[in-house]
C-alpha positions as CSV (number, residue, x, y, z in Angstrom):
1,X,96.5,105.7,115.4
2,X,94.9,106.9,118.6
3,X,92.5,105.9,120.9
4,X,92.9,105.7,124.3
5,X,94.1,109.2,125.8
6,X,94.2,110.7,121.8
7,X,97.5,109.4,121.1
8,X,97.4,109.0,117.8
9,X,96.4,112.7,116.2
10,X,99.6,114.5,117.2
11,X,101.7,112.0,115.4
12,X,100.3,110.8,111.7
13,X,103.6,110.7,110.3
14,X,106.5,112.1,112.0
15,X,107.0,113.5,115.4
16,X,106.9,117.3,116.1
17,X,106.0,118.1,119.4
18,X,108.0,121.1,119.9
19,X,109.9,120.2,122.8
20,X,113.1,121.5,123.8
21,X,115.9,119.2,125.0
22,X,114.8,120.2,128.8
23,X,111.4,118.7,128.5
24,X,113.2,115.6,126.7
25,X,115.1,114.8,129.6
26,X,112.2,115.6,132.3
27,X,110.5,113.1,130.1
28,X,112.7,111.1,130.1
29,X,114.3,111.2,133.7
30,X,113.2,107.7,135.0
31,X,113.8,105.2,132.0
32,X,116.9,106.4,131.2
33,X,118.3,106.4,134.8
34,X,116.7,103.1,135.7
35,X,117.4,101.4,133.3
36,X,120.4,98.9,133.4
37,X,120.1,95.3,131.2
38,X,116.6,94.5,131.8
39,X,116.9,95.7,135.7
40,X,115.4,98.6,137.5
41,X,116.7,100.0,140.7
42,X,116.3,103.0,142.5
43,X,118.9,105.7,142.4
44,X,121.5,106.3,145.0
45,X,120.4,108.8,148.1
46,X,116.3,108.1,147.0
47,X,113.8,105.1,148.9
48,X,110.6,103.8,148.0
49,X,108.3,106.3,150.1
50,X,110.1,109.4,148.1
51,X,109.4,108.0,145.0
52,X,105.7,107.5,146.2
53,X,105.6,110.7,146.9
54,X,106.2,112.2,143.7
55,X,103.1,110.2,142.0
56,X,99.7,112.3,142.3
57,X,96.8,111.3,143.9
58,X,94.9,111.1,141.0
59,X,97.0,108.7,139.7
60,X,96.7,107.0,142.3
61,X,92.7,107.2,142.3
62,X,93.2,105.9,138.8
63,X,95.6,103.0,139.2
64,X,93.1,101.4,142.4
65,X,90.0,102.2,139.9
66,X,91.5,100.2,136.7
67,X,93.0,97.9,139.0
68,X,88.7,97.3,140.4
69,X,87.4,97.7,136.9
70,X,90.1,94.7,135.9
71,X,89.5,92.3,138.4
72,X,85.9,92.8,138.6
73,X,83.6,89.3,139.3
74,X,80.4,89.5,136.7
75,X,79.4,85.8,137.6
76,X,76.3,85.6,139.3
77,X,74.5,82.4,140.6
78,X,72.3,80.7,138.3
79,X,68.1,80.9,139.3
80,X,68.4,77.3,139.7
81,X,71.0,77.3,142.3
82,X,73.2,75.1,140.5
83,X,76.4,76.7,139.3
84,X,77.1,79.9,137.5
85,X,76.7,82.3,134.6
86,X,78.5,85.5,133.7
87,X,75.8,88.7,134.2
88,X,75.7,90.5,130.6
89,X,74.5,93.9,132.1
90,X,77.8,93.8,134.5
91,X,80.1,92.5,132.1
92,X,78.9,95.7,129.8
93,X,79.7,97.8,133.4
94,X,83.0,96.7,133.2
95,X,83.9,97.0,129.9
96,X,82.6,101.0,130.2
97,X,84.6,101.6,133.3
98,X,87.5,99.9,131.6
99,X,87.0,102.1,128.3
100,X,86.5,105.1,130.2
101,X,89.6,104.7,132.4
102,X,91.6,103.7,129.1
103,X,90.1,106.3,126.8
104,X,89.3,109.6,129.2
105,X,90.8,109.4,132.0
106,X,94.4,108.2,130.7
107,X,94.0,111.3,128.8
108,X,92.6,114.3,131.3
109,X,95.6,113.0,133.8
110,X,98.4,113.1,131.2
111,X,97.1,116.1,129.7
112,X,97.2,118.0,133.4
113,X,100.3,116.0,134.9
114,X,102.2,114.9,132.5
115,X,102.2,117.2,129.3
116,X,106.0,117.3,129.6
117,X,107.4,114.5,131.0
118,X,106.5,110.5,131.7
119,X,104.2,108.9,133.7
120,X,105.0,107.5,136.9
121,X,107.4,104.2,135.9
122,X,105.9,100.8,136.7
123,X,107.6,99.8,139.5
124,X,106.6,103.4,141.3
125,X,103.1,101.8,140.4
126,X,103.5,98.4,141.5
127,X,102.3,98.7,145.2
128,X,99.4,100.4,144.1
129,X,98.5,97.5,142.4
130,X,99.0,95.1,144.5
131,X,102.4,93.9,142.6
132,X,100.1,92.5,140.2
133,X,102.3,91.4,137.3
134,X,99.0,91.6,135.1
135,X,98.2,94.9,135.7
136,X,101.9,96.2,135.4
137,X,101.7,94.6,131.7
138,X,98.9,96.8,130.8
139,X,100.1,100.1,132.5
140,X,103.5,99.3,130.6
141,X,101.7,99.3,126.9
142,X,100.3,103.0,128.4
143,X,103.3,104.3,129.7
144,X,105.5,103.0,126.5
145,X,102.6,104.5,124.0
146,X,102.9,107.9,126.1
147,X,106.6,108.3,125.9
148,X,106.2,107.7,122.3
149,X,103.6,110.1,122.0
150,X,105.7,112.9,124.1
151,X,109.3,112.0,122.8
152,X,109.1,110.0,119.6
153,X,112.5,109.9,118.3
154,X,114.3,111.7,121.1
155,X,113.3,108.0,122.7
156,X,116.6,106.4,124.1
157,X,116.8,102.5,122.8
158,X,116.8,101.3,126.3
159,X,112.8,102.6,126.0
160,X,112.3,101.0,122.5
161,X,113.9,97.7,124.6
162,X,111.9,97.6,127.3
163,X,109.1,98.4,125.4
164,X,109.0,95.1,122.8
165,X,110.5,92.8,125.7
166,X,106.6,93.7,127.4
167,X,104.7,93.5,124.4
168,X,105.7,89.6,123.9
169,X,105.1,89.1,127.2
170,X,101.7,90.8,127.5
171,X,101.0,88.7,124.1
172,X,102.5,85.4,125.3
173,X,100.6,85.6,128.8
174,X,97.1,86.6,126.4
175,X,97.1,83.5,124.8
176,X,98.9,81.3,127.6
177,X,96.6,78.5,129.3
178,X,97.2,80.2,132.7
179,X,93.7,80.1,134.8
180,X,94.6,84.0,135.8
181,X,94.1,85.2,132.3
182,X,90.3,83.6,132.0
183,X,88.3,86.5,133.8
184,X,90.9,89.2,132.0
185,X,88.3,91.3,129.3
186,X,89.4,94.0,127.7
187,X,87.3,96.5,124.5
188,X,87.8,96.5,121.4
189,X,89.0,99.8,121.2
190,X,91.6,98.9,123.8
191,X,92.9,96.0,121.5
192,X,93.0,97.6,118.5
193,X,95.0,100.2,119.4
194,X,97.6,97.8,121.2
195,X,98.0,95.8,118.0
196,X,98.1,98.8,116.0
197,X,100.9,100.5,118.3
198,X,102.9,97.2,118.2
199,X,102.8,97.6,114.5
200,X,103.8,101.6,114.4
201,X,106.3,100.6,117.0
202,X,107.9,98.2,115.1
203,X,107.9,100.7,111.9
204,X,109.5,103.7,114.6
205,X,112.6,101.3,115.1
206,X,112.7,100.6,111.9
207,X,113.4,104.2,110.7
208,X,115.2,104.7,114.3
209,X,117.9,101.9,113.5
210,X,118.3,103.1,109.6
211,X,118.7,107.1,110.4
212,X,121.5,109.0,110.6
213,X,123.8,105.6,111.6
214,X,126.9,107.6,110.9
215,X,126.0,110.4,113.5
216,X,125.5,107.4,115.7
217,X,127.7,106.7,119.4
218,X,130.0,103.8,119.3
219,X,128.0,102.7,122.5
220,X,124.3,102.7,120.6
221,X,125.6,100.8,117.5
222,X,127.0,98.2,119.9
223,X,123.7,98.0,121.5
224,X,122.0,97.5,118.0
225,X,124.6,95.3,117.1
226,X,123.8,92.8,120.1
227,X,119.8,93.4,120.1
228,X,119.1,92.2,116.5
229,X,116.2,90.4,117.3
230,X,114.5,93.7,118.9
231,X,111.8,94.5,116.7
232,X,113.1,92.3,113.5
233,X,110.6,92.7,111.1
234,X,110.2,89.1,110.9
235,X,110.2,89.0,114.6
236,X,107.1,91.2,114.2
237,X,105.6,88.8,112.0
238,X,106.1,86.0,113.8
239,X,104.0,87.7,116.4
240,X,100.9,88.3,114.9
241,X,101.0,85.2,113.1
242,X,101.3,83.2,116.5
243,X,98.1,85.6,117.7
244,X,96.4,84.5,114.2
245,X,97.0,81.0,114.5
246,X,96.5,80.6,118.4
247,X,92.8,82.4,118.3
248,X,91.8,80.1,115.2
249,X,90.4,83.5,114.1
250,X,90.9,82.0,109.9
251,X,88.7,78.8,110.4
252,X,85.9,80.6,112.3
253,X,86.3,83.1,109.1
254,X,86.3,80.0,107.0
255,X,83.5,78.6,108.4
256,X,81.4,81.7,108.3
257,X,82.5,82.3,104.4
258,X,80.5,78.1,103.5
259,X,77.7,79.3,106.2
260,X,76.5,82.8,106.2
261,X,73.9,81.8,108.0
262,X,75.2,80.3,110.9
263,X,77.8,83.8,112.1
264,X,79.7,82.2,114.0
265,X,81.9,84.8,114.6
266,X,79.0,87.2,115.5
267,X,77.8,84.4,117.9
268,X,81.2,84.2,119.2
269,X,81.9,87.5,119.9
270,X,78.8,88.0,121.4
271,X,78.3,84.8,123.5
272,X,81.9,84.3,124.5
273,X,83.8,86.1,127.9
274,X,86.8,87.1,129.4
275,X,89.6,86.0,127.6
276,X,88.3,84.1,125.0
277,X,86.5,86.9,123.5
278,X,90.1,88.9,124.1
279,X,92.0,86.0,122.1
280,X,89.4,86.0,119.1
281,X,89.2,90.0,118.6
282,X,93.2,89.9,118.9
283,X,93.3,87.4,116.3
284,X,91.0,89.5,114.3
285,X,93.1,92.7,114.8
286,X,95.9,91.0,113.6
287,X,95.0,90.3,110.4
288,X,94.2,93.6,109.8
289,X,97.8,95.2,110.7
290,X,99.6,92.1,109.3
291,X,98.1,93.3,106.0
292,X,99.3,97.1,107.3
293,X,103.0,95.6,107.7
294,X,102.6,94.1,104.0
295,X,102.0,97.8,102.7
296,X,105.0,99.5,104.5
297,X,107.4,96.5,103.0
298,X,105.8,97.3,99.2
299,X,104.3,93.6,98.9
300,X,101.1,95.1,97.8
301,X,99.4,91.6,96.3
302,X,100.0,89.9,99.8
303,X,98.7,92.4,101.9
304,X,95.0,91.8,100.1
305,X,95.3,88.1,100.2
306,X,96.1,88.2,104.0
307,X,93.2,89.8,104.8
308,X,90.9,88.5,101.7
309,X,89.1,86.0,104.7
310,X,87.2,88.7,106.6
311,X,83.8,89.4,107.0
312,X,83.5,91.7,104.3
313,X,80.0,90.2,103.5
314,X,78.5,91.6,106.9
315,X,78.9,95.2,105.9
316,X,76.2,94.4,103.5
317,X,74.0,92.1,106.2
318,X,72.8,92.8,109.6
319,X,75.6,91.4,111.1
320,X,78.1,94.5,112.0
321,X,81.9,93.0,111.3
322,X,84.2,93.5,113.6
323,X,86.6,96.1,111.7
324,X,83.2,98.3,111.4
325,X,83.1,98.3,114.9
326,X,86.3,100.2,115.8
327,X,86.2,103.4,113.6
328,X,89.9,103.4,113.4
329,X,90.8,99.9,112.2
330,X,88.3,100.3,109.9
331,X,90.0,103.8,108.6
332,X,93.6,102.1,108.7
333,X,91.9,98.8,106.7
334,X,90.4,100.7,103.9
335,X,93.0,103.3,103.1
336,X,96.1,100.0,103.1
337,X,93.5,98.7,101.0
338,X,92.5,101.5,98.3
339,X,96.8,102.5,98.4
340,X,97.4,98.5,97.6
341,X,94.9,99.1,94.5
342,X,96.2,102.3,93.5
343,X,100.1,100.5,93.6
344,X,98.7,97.6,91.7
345,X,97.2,99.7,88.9
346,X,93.8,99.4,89.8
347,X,92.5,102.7,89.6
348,X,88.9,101.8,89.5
349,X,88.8,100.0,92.7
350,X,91.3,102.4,94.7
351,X,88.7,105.6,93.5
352,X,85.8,103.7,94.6
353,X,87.4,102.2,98.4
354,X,88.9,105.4,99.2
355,X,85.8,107.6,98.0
356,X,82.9,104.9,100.4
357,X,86.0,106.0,103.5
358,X,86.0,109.4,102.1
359,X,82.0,109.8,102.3
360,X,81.9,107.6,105.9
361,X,84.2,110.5,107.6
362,X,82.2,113.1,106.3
363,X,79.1,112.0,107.5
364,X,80.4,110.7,110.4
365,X,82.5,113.0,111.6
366,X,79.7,114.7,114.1
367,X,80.0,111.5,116.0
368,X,84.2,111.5,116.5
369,X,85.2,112.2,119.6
370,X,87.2,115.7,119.9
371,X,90.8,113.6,120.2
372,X,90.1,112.2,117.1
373,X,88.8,115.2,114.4
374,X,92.2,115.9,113.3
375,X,93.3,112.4,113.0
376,X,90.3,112.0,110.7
377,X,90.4,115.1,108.8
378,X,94.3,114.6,108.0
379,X,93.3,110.9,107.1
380,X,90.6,112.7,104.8
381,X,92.6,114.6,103.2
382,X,95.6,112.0,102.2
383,X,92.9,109.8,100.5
384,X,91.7,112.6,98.5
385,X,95.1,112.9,97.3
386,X,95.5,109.7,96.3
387,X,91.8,109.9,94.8
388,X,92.9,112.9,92.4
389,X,96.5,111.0,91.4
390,X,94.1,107.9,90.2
391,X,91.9,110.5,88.9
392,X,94.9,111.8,86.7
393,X,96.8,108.4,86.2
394,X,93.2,107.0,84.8
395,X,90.2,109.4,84.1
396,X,87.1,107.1,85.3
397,X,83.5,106.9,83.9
398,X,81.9,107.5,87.1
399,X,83.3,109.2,89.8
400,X,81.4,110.1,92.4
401,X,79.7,113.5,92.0
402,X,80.7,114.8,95.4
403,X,84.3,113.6,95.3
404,X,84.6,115.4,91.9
405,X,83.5,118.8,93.0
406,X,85.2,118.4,96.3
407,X,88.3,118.1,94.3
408,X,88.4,120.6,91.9
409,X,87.0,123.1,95.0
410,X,90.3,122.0,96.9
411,X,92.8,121.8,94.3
412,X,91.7,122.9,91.4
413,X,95.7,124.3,90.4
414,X,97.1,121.0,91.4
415,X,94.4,118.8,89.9
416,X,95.5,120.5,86.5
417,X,99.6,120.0,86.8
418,X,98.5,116.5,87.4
419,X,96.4,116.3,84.7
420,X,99.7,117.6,82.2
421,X,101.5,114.6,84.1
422,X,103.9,116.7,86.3
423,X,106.3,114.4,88.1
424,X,107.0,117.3,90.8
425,X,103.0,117.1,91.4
426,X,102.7,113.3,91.9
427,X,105.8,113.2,94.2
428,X,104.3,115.6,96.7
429,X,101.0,114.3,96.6
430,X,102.9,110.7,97.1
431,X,104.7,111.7,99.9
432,X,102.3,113.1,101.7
433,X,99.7,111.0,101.4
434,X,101.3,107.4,100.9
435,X,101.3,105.1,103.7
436,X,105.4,105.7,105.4
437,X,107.7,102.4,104.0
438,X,110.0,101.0,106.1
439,X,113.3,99.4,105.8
440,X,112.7,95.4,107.2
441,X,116.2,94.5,107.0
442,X,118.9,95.0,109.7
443,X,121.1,97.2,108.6
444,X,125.2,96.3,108.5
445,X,126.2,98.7,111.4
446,X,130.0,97.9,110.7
447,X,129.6,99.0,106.6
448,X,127.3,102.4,107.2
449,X,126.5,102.3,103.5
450,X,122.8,103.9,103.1
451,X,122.1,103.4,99.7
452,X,120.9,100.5,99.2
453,X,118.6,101.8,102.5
454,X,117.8,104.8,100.8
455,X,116.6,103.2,97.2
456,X,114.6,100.6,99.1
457,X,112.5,103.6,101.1
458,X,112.0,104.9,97.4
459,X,111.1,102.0,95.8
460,X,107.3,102.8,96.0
461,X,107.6,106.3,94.4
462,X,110.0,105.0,91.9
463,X,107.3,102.3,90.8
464,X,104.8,104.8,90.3
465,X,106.7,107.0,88.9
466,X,107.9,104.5,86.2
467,X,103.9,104.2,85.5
468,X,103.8,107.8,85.3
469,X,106.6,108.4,82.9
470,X,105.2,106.1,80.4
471,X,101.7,107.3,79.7
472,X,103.3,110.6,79.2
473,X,101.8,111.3,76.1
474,X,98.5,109.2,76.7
475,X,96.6,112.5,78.2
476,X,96.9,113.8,74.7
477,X,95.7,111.1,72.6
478,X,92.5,110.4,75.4
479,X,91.9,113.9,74.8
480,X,91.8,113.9,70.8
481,X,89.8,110.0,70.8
482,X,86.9,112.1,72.9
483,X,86.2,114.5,69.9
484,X,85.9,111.6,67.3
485,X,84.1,108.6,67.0
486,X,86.5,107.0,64.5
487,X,90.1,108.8,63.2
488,X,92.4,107.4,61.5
489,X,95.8,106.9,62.7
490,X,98.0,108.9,59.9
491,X,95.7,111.9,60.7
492,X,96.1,111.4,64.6
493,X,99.9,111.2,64.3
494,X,99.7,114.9,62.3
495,X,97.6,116.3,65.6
496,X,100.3,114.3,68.1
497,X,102.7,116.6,67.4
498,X,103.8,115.2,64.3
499,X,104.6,112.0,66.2
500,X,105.7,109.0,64.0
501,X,102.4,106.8,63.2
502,X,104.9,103.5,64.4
503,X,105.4,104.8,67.5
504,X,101.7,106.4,67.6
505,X,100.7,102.8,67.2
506,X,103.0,101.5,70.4
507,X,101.2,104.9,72.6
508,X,97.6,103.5,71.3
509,X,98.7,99.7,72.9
510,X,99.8,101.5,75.9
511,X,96.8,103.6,76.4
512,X,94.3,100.4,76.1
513,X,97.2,98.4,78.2
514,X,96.9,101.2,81.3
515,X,93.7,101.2,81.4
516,X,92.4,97.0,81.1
517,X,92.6,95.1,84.5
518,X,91.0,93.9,86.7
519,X,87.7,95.6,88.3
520,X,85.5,94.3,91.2
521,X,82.2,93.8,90.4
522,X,80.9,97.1,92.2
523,X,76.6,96.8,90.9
524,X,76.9,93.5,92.8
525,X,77.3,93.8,96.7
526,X,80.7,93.8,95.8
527,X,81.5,94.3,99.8
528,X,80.8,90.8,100.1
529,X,83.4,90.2,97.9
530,X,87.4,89.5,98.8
531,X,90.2,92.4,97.9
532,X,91.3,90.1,95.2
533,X,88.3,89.0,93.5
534,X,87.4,91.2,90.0
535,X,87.0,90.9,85.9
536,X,88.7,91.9,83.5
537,X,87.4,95.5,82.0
538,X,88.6,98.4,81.0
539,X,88.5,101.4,83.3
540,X,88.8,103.8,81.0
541,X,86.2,106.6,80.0
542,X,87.3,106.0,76.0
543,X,87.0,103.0,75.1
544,X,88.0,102.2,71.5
545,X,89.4,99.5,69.1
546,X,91.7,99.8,66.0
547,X,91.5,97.8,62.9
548,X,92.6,98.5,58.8
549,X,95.1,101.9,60.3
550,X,91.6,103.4,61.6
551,X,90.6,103.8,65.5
552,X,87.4,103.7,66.3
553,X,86.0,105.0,69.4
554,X,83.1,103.3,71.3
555,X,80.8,105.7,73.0
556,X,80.7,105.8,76.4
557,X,79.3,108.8,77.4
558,X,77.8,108.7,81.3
559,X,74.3,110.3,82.0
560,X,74.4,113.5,83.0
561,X,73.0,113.8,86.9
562,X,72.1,117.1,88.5
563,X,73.3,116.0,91.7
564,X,76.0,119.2,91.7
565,X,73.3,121.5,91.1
566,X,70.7,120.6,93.2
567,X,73.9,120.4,96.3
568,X,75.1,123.8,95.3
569,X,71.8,125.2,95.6
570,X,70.6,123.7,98.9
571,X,73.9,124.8,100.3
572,X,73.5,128.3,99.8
573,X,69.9,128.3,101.0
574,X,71.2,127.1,104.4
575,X,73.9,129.9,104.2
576,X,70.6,132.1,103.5
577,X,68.4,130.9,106.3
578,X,71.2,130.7,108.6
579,X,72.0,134.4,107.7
580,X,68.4,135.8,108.0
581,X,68.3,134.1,111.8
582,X,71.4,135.5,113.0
């Protein structure tokens, strides 16, 4: 991730922030003190009014403006007299000032205060806001994501504690029948990121609680020995599962999929306030990272069918769907989607997600805001890695023009060790570019053995690389098929290297096996269609059959488009014109 103060471009994969172990500390200087089970108190020889003291006033501005902006009334009275209606134009208000407190002003205050060190802790905060437990809830999801933005895995476990004890209670009071929580409306943007962070939180603890256990204190294992349950996998789960189910978020799907028509969702999202709309787009989010928590785990087949009931059909209507409207769960949805294709051995459909994702930054990428050009340039550039493996692993009929020349223009050297099947190549492509799997089991801290952790990590590369391994040879053969329309197989074994026609035979079965499977239909809105929906077909650009020791090769030639030339050409007249101006 990171909306919200640009959170999430500074930490993609792994943490590197570059600071030394005195910033740690400074950053770390009031969690770790005040922390003690579950309790905060105030050191010894320190009172409330010094600890005021130390916060600035432009936190302080901040805290009593988001505090406003929270609470804010948007009924007004209806022209009849007779009861009332919330005010559309001042519910939009709010939702601005919300955002821009959230997504700016979060960010200019930590980028001049707090660059090296935490935010002001909650209970410093708490008179500001009037004690307001509700409030405290939401500055705790800030101040947690900022420590893990400044500290990542210098983070003490007391921090990663604290941290997933206030997410289930923030989540718990969201969908709790409490009358409090029925003016509470939050943006999108705002609740996508806080399921998202939940989700890379749980995957930080995850790697936090596997690492290094043997370099670990006798005083932290006992603490992960006796907090178990502390961002458990399942745990996790469990948690968006109860969001899923509370907000009804599947039948409203449901209904939409046997009724275009009637949108209910659109309707909803649109008609509905306060914490209703919260509880529906929460829902909505949560389906989206639950498929995100399938990927890291390898369960490639469940993470499309978890999300196989949303509104893909409204990317093809009028009716904007909800992932479309947050540029960043719609990022995070497509790659998990196009990597679950790629580890399934569906080339066709990864190359052709990841490409439409590919094209949408580019064009797009005028509009991001500054905190999030890296984030979407890094993004970019993983799925065009994973683009050029498919490319390699299965050579398509059609890929798009623009991806192609992109590709060989940005690695052309690598594109070519790919091509000759190098397992070196594929592995750093892989680990760069692959989604981070996680370890979901709790580890035996008594037995430190790390194998088992360690094969599970590389379970995903060692599945691919299994595929890899065995169409060794196929490049060859697909390269001798394109210069014949019928050969037969005796004379193909001679040019293989003098290969054995038997076991030519088995590498013929293997090459029509790689490259059949299932393929969505993509001349057919095939938006509107789930991740798991498709025909059988091959993918391949030879297509062939064998019969009486002869193989004959279909042809299946693609048109030849000038798009290239006529790109190359209009781009060097802009270099031109621009040139002759200056």
């Amino acid at each position: 991730p990171r909306s919200g103060s640009g959170h999430r471009s500074a930490r993609m994969d792994e943490y590197d922030d570059g600071l030394d172990m005195a910033n740690i500390a400074a950053a770390q200087d009031l969690s770790r003190q005040h922390y003690q089970r579950g309790e905060y108190h105030l050191p010894e020889g320190e009172d409330q009014s010094q600890m005021q003291a130390s916060i600035p006033q432009a936190v302080e501005e901040f805290v009593r403006e988001f505090y406003e902006l929270l609470y804010r009334n948007i009924y007004v009275e209806n022209a009849n007299g007779q009861g009332y209606s919330p005010d559309p134009a001042l519910r939009q208000e709010k939702l601005d000032g919300i955002q821009a407190c959230y997504e700016y002003k979060f960010s200019n205050i930590s980028e001049r205060y707090f660059k090296t060190r935490a935010w002001p802790h909650p209970d410093q905060i708490s008179p500001h806001a009037y004690d307001d437990e509700v409030f405290l809830m939401l500055y705790r999801e800030l101040y947690h994501r900022h420590l893990y933005l400044k500290l990542g895995a210098a983070l003490t476990i007391e921090q990663r504690i604290e941290s997933w004890d206030n997410y289930l209670k923030l989540f718990d009071w969201l969908f709790s029948d409490d009358d409090e929580t029925q003016e509470i409306d939050l943006p999108a943007q705002w609740l996508w990121d806080m399921i998202d962070e939940f989700v890379y939180q749980s995957h930080e603890f995850c790697r936090y609680r596997t690492k290094d256990l043997k370099k670990r204190t006798p005083a932290e294992l006992e603490v992960l020995e006796g907090e178990k349950h502390v961002w458990d996998t399942m745990q996790v789960m469990q948690t968006l599962q109860r969001m899923i189910s509370r907000s009804e978020i599947n039948r409203i799907l449901s209904e939409d999929k046997a009724d275009p028509a009637a949108g209910k969702l659109h309707s909803a999202l649109t008609l509905e306030v306060g914490i209703v709309n919260v509880q529906y787009i929460l829902g909505y989010f949560s389906l989206v990272c639950m498929s995100r928590l399938h990927v890291s785990v390898g369960d490639f087949r469940t993470a499309l069918k978890s999300i196989e009931g949303l509104d893909f059909a409204g990317a093809v209507s009028d009716k904007v769907p909800l992932y479309m409207r947050v540029t960043s769960c719609y990022i995070t949805l497509y790659y998990m989607i196009g990597f679950s294709y790629m580890m399934m051995r569906r080339y066709t459909d990864a190359i052709r997600t990841l490409t439409q994702l590919i094209v949408y930054l580019s064009r797009t990428q005028h509009l991001a805001r500054p905190y999030q050009v890296e984030q979407h340039t890094k993004r970019a550039d993983q799925m065009l890695k994973l683009v050029a493996m498919c490319v390699s692993l299965c050579p398509q009929r059609a890929v798009d023009d623009i991806i192609m020349a992109k590709l060989q223009s940005t690695y052309p050297d690598q594109l070519v060790r790919l091509g000759k099947g190098e397992e070196n190549m594929f592995e750093e492509f892989f680990r760069n570019a692959a989604p981070k799997s996680i370890y979901p089991c709790v580890p035996n801290y008594k037995d430190q053995d790390t194998r088992v952790m360690s094969q599970t990590l590389n379970q995903q590369w060692n599945t691919l690389l299994q595929d890899i391994r065995q169409q060794h040879r196929l490049p060859m053969l697909r390269s001798y098929l394109r210069l014949y329309s019928s050969i037969s197989t005796a004379k193909l074994a001679v040019f293989a290297d003098g290969m054995p026609e038997d076991e030519l035979r088995c590498h013929i079965l293997c090459l029509k096996h790689k490259t059949t499977g299932l393929v969505k239909d993509w001349q057919s809105s095939s938006q509107a269609q789930p991740p798991m929906a498709g025909i059988v077909e091959s993918s391949s650009n030879v297509d062939f059959y064998v019969t009486k020791g002869v193989v004959h090769v279909a042809e299946t030639r693609v048109a030849p488009t000038f798009v290239p030339y006529f790109v190359k050409n209009i781009n060097k007249l802009e270099k031109l014109l621009k040139d002759l101006r200056a």
